[in-house]
BASELO-403113 format. One record per residue: x, y, z of N, C-alpha, C in turn. Coordinates in steps of 0.001 Angstrom, whole numbers, plus 500000, padded with zeros to 6 digits. Layout:
BASELO-403113
{{X; Y; Z}; {X; Y; Z}; {X; Y; Z}}
...
This chain:
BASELO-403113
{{500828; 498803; 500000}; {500000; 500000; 500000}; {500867; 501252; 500000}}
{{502192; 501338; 500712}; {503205; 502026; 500638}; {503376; 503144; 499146}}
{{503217; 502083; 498182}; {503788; 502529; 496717}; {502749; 503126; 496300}}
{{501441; 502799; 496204}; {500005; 503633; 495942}; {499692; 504427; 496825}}
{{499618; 504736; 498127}; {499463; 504954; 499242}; {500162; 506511; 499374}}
{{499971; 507714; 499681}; {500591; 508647; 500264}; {500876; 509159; 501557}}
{{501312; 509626; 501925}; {500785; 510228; 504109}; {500456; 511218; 504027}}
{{499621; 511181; 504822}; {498303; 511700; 505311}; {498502; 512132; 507221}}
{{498517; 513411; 507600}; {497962; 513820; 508962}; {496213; 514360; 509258}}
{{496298; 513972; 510032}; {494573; 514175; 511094}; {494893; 515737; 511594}}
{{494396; 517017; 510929}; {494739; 518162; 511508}; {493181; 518408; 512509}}
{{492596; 517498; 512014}; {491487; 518165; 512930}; {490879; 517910; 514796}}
{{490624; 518185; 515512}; {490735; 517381; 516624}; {489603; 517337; 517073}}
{{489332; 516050; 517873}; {488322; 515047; 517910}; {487778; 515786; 519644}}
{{486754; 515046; 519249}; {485836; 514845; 520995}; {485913; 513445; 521575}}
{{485518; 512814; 522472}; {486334; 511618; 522856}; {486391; 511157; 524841}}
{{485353; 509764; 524644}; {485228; 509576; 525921}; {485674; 508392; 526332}}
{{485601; 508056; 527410}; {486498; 507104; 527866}; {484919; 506131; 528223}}
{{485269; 504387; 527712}; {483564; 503553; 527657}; {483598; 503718; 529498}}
{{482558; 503485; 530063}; {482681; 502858; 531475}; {481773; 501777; 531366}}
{{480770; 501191; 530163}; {480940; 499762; 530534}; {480589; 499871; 528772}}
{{479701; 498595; 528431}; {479632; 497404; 527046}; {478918; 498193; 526272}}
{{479359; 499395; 524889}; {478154; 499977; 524203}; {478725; 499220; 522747}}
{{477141; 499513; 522292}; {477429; 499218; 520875}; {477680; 500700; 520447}}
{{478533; 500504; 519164}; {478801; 502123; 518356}; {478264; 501899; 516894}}
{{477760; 502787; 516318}; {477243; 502511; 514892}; {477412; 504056; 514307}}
{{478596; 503403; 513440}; {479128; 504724; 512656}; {478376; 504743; 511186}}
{{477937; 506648; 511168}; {477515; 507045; 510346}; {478436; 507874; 509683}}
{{477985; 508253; 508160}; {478726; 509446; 507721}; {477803; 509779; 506811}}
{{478054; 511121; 506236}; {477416; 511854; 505207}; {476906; 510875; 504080}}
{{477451; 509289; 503766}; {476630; 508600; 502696}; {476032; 507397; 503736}}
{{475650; 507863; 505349}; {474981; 506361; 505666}; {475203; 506079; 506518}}
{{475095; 504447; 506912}; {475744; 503787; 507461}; {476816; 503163; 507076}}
{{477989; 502809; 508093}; {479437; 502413; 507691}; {479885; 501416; 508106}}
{{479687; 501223; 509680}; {479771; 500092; 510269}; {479391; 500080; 511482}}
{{479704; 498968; 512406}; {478819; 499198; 514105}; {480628; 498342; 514398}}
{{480793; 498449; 515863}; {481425; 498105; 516739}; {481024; 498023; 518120}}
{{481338; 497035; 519011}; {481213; 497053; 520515}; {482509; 497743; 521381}}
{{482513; 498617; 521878}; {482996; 499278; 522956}; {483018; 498618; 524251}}
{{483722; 498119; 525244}; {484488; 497654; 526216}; {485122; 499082; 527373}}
{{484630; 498382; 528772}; {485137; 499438; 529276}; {486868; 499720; 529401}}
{{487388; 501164; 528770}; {488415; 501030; 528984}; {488851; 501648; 527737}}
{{488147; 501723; 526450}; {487936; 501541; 524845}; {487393; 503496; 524633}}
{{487452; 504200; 524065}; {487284; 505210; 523906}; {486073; 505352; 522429}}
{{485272; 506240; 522646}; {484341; 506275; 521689}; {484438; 507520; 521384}}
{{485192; 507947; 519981}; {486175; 509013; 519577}; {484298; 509669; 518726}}
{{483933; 511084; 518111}; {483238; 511817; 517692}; {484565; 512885; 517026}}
{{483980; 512183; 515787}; {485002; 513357; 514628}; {484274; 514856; 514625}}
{{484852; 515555; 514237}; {484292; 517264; 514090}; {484169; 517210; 512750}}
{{483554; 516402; 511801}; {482834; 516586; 510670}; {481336; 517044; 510828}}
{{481049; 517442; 509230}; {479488; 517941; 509520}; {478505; 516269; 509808}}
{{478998; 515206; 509524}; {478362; 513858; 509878}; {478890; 513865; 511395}}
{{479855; 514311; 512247}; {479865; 513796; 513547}; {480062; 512287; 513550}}
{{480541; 511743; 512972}; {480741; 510083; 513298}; {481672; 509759; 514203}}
{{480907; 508452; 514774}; {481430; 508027; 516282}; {482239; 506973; 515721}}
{{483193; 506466; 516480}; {483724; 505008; 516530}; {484906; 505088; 517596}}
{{484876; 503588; 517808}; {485934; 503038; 519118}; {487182; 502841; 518708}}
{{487966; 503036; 519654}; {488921; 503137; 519685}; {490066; 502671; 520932}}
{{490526; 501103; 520939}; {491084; 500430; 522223}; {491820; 501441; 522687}}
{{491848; 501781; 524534}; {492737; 502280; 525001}; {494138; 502474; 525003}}
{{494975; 501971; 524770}; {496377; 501920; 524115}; {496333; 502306; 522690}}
{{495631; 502137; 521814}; {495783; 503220; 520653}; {495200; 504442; 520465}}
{{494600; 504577; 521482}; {494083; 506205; 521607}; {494884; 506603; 521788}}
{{495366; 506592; 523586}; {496476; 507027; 524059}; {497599; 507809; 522597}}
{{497919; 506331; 522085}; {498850; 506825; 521197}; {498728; 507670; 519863}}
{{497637; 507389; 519659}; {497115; 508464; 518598}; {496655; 510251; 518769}}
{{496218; 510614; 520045}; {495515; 511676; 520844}; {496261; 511736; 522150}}
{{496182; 513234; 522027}; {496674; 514413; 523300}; {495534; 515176; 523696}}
{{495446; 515059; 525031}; {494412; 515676; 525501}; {494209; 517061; 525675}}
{{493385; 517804; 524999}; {493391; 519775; 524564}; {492350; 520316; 526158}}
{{491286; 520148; 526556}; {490325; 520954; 527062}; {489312; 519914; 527611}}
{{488639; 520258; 528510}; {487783; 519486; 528973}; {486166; 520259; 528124}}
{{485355; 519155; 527881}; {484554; 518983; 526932}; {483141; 519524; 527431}}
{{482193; 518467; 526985}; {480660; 518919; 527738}; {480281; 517324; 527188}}
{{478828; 517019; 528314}; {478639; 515558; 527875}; {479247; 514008; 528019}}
{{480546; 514644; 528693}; {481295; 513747; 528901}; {482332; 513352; 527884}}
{{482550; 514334; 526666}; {483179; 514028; 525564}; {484345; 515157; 525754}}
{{485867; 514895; 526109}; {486327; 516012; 526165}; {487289; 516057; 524634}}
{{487656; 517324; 524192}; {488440; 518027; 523180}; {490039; 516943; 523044}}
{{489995; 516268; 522258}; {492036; 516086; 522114}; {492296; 515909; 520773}}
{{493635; 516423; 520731}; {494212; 517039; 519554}; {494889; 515402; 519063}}
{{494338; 515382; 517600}; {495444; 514401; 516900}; {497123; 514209; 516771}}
{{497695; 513104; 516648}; {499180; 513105; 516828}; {499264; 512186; 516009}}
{{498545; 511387; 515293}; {498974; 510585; 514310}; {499145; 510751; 512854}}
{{499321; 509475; 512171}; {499482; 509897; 510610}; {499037; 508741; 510157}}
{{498532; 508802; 508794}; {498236; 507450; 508207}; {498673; 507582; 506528}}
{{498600; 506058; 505954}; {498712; 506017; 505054}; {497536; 506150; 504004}}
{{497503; 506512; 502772}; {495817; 506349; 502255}; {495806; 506181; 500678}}
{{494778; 505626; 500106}; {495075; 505079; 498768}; {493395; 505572; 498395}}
{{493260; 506275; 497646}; {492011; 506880; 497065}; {491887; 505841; 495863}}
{{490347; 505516; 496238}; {489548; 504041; 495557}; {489037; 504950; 494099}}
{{489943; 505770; 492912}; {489782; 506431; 492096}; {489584; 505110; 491073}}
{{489352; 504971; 489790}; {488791; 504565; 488622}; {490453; 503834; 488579}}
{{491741; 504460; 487947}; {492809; 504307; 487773}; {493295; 502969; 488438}}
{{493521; 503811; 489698}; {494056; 502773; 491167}; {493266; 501492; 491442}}
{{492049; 501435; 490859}; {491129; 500101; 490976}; {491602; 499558; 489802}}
{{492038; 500187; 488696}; {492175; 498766; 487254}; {493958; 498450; 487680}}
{{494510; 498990; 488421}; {495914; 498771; 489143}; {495843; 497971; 489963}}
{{495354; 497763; 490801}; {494927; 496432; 491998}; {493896; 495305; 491480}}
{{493571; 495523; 490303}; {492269; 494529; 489825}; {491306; 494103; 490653}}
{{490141; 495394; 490969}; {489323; 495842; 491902}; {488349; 496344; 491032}}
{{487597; 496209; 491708}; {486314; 496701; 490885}; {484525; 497259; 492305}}
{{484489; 498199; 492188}; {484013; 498819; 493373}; {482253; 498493; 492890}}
{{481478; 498228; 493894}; {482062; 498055; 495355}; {482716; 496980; 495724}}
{{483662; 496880; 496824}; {484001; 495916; 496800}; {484150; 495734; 498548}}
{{484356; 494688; 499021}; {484187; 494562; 500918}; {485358; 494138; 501333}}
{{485428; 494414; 502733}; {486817; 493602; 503291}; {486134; 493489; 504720}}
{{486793; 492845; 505625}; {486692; 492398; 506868}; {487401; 493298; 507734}}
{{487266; 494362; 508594}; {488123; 495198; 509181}; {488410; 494698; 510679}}
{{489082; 495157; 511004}; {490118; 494550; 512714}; {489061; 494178; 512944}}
{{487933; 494627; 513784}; {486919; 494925; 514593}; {485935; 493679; 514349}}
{{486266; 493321; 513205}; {484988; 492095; 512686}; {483993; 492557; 511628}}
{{483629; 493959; 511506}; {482951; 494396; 510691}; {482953; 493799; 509290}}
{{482240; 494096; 508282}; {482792; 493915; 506932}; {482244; 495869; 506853}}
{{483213; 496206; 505640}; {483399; 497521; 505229}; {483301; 497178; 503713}}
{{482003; 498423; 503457}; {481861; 498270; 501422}; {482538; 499542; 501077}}
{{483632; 499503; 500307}; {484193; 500493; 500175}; {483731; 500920; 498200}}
{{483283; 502337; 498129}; {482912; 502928; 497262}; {483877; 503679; 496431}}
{{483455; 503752; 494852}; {484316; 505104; 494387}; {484164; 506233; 494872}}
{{486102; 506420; 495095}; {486028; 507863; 496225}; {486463; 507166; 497222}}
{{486366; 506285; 497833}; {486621; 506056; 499638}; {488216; 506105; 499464}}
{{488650; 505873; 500463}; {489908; 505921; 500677}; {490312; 504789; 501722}}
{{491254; 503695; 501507}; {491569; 502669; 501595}; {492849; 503164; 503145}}
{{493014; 502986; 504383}; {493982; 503887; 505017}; {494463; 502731; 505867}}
{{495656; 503254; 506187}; {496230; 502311; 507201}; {497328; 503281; 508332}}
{{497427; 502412; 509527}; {498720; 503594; 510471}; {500186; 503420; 509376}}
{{500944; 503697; 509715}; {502086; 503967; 509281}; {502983; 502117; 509197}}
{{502343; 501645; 510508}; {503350; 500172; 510853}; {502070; 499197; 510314}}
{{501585; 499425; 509834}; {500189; 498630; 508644}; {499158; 497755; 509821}}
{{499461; 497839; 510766}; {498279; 497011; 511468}; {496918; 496453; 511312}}
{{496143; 497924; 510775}; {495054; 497059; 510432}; {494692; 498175; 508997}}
{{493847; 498218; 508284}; {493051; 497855; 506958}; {491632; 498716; 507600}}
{{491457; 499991; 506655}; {490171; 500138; 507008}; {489672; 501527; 506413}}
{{488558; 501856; 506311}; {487896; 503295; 505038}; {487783; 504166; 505784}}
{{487602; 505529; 504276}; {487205; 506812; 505136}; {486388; 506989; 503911}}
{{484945; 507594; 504211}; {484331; 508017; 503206}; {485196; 509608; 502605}}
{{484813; 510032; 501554}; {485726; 511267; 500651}; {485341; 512364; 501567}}
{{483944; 512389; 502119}; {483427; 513512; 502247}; {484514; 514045; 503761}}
{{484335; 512952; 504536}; {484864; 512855; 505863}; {486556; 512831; 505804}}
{{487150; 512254; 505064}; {488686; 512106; 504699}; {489001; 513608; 504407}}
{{488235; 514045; 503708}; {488383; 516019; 503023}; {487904; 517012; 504479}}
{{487710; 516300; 505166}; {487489; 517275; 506746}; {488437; 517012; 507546}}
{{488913; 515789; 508024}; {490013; 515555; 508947}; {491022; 515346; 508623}}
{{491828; 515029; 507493}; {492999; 514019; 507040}; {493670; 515914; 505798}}
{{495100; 515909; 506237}; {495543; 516671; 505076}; {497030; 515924; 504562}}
{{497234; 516020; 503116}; {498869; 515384; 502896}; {499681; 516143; 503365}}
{{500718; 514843; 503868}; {502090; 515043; 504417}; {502428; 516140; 504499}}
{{503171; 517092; 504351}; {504225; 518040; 503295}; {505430; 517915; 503750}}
């Protein structure tokens, strides 16, 4: 993914609570539904500052490492600033007859989910490739800017 793939930083910063016990999360975005996850106490249930607001979890040890904590919040959701970077491969017309892909097409993400990824989504990963997983265009063009 490296070679198709560019880097990408998160300039925007999130809202973000810490679970205290078993929720389900069901992430939306500007085209829908995306996927659901279970939250564990201990697991953080991150709210992007897009105009969709989409929720999703996030295990305690990779929050930590991804987010710095800015301001205390309201709701129980407080303010922290991004610190990570990712890799990302835009699911364009081109880059699909290059991977011999053909959209839509699904994958299985960490979490268990399956993810239908659309023309336009963006294919992303951390930097040390761990796990495999989308950003719709609309939402990727609000939080995510390239490298420089």
């Amino acid at each position: 993914m490296s070679r198709l793939g560019l880097n990408y930083h998160k300039f925007k910063p999130v809202f973000a609570r810490e679970v205290m016990r078993k929720e389900n999360i069901v992430t939306f975005t500007s085209v829908g539904k995306e996927t659901s996850n279970t939250a564990h106490p201990g697991d953080y249930i991150v709210k992007n500052q897009t105009t969709a607001a989409e929720q999703y979890v996030i295990p305690a040890g990779k929050f930590k490492l991804l987010y710095r904590w800015l301001r205390k919040g309201s709701n129980g959701f407080d303010e922290y600033s991004p610190k990570g970077e990712i890799i990302a491969l835009k699911c364009d017309q081109q880059t699909l007859e290059r991977l011999g892909l053909r959209c839509p097409f699904e994958f299985e993400a960490s979490w268990g989910d399956k993810l239908i990824v659309y023309p336009g989504d963006y294919l992303v990963c951390p930097p040390d490739f761990s796990e495999v997983y989308k950003i719709s265009p609309t939402e990727f063009r609000q939080t995510y800017r390239l490298r420089s």
